[in-house]
Each structure stands twice: as C-alpha cells, then as structure tokens.
C-alpha positions as CSV (number, residue, x, y, z in Angstrom):
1,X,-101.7,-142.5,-14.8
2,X,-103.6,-143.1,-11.8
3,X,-105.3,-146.5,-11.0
4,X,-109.2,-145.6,-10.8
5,X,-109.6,-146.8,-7.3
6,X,-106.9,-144.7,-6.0
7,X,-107.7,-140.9,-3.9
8,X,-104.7,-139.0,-5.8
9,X,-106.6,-136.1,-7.4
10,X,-107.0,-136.0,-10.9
11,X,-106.3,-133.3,-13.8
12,X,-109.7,-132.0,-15.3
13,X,-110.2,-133.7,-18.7
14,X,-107.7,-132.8,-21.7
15,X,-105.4,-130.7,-19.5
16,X,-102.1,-131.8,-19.0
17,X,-100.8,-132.8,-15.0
18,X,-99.2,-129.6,-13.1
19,X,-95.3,-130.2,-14.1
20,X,-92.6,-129.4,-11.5
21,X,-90.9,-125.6,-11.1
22,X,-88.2,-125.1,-12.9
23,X,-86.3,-121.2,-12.4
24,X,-85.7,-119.2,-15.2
25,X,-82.5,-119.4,-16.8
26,X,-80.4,-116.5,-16.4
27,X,-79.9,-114.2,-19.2
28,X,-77.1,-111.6,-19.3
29,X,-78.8,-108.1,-20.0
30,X,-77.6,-106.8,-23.6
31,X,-76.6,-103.4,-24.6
32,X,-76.7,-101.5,-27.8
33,X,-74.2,-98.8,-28.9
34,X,-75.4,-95.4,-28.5
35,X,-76.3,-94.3,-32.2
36,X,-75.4,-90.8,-33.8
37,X,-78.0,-88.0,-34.1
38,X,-80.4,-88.0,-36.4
39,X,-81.0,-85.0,-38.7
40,X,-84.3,-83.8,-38.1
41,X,-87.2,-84.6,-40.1
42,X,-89.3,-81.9,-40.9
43,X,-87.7,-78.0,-42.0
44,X,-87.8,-75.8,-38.6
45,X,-91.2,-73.3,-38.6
46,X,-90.3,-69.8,-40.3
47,X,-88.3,-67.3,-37.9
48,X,-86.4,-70.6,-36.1
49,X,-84.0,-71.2,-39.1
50,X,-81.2,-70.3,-37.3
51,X,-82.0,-71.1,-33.5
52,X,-79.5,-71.0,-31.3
53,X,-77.1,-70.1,-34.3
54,X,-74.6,-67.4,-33.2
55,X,-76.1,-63.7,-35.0
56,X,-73.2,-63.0,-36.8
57,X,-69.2,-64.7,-36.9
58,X,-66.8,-63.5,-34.4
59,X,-69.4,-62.1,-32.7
60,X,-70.3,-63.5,-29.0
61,X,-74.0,-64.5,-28.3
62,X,-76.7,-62.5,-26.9
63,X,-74.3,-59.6,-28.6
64,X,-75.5,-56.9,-31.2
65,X,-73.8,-57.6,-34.2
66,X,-71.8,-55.3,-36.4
67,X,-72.7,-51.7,-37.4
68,X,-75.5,-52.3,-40.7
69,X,-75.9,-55.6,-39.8
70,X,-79.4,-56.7,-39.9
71,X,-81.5,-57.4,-37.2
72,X,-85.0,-58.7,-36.4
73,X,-87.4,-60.3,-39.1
74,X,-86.9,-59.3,-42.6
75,X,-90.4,-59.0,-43.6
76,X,-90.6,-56.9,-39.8
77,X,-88.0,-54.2,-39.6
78,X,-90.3,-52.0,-36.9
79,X,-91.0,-55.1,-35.2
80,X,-94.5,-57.2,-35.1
81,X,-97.7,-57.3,-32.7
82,X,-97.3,-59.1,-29.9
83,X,-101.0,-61.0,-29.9
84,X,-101.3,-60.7,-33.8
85,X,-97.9,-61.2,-35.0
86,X,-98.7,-58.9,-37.8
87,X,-95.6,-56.9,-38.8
88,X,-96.1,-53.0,-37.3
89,X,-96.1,-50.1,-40.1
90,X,-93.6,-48.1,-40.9
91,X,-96.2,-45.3,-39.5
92,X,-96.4,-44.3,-35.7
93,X,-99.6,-44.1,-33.7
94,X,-98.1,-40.8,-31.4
95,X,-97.6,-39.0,-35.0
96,X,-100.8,-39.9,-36.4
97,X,-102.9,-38.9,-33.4
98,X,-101.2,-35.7,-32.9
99,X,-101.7,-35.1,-36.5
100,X,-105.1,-35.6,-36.2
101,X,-106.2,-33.7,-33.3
102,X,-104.6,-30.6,-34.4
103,X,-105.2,-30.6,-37.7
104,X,-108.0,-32.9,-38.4
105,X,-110.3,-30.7,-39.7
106,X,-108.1,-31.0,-42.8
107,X,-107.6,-34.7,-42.8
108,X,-103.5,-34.7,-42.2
109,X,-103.3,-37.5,-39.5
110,X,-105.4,-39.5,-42.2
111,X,-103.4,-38.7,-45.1
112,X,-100.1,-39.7,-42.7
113,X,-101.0,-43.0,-42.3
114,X,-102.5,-43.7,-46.0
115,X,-106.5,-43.9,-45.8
116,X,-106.9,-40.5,-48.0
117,X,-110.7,-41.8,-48.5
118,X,-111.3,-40.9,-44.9
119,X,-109.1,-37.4,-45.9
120,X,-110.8,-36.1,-48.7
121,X,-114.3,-36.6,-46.5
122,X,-113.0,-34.9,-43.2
123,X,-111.9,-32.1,-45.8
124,X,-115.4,-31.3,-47.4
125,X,-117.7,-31.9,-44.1
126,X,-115.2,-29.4,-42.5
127,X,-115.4,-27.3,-45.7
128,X,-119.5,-27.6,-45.6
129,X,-120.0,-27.1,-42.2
130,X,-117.6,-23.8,-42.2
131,X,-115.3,-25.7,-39.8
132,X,-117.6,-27.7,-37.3
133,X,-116.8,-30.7,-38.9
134,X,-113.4,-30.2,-37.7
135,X,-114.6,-32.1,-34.4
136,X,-114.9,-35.3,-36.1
137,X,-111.0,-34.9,-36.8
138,X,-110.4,-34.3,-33.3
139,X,-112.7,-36.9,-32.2
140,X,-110.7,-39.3,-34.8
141,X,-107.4,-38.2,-33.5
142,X,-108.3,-39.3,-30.1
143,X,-109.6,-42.8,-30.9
144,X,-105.8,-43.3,-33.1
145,X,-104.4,-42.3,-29.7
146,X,-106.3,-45.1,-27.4
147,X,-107.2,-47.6,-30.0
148,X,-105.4,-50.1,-32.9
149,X,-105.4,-47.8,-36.0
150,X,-104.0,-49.7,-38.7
151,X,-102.5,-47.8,-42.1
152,X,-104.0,-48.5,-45.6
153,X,-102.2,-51.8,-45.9
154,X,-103.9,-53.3,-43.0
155,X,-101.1,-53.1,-40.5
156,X,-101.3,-51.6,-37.1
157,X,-99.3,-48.5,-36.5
158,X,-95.9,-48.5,-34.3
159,X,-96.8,-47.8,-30.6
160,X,-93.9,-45.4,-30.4
C-alpha cells in the first residue's frame, strides 16, 4: 500500500492493483483419431433406395441391364410427369386424339382412354342431331391433342 501523502496513483476502490504480464503457457495442439462413418439416420426418400448402387451384378454402371430386367419405377413403368410426378397411363395422347377426331362422333377416342360417361353422351347428341354433334368429337379430339387429358384414373396420358 501506498502512504497517503505519496503522488503514486491509486486503484479505484475494491479493485485489485494491475498485476504484471505474464505470456501464456504453451499448449501442444491435440488431435483426435478420425472416427468411422456413421450409418445414416433417417431411411433415404422413396425412389433413392438404391442410389448410386450398381442396376444389376456383373453389370457396369450407367449400363442397361439384362434382357427382362426391370427398369424405372415400379409403380411407373411408362414413366411419370415431369412437373407433377404423377406416373403417365398406360394410354397415349397421339392414339386418343386421332381417335377422336376421326371418329368422335361415336365417342371411340373417349372410350380408349376410359371416360365412357363422356362416350355414351357424344353417342346420343350425335345420334339426336343426325350427325352435327359429331363436331364436338372433333372439337374434343383436338383439345386431347394440345392439352393434358388424363384417363379415368386420373393420370395423364403418355405423350408418345
């Protein structure tokens, strides 16, 4: 302690005086042991069960695999919708349309793709109109051609 009388500056009241520097201590670094893999956690999202698995044994990757064997998605063996990812129908738009333009005033491209509802009524307005109601058929056949027609299970038809 300092004599009152004295000029040495003094510490502010309960803290303690400035102590001299002292370095750090050195401190080697450490290193761990690299650790094995770790299954993952959560099941891969359907369709990525197999990613990056070879298709089939003995065959090389990126090649088809053996005659029968099966390819694509199960539930999708036409393929699926490339916005929607809805699996496409068995059914193709260029059949349907064609169908329906030629003979629509009897309902055929309708029947093809499994809405005989619509059929049945293209078949009686043609009927009761003594054939003008074939237009709607042709009419029909050309909006299967530009548009997303889907078949009676709700699925869009194959592009080709």
């Amino acid at each position: 302690m300092t004599e009152p009388g004295s000029n040495e500056p003094q510490p502010p009241y309960g803290e303690q005086p400035p102590q001299p520097y002292e370095p750090p201590t050195y401190q080697p670094p450490t290193y761990e042991a690299p650790q094995a893999p770790q299954p993952p956690q959560a099941p891969p999202p359907p369709g990525y069960a197999n990613y990056g698995a070879q298709p089939s044994p003995g065959v090389p990757y990126g090649q088809p695999g053996p005659y029968g064997a099966p390819m694509g998605q199960p539930g999708a063996p036409y393929g699926v919708h490339p916005v929607t990812g809805v699996p496409y129908s068995d059914k193709q738009k260029l059949v349907a349309g064609l169908l329906q333009i030629f003979l629509g005033g009897f309902g055929i491209g309708r029947f093809y793709i499994g809405d005989t509802q619509t059929g049945v009524l293209q078949i009686i307005v043609t009927i009761l109109t003594c054939g003008i109601g074939s237009l709607w058929g042709l009419i029909d056949g050309i909006l299967m051609l530009t548009g997303e027609p889907t078949d009676s299970q709700g699925r869009p038809l194959r592009p080709n």
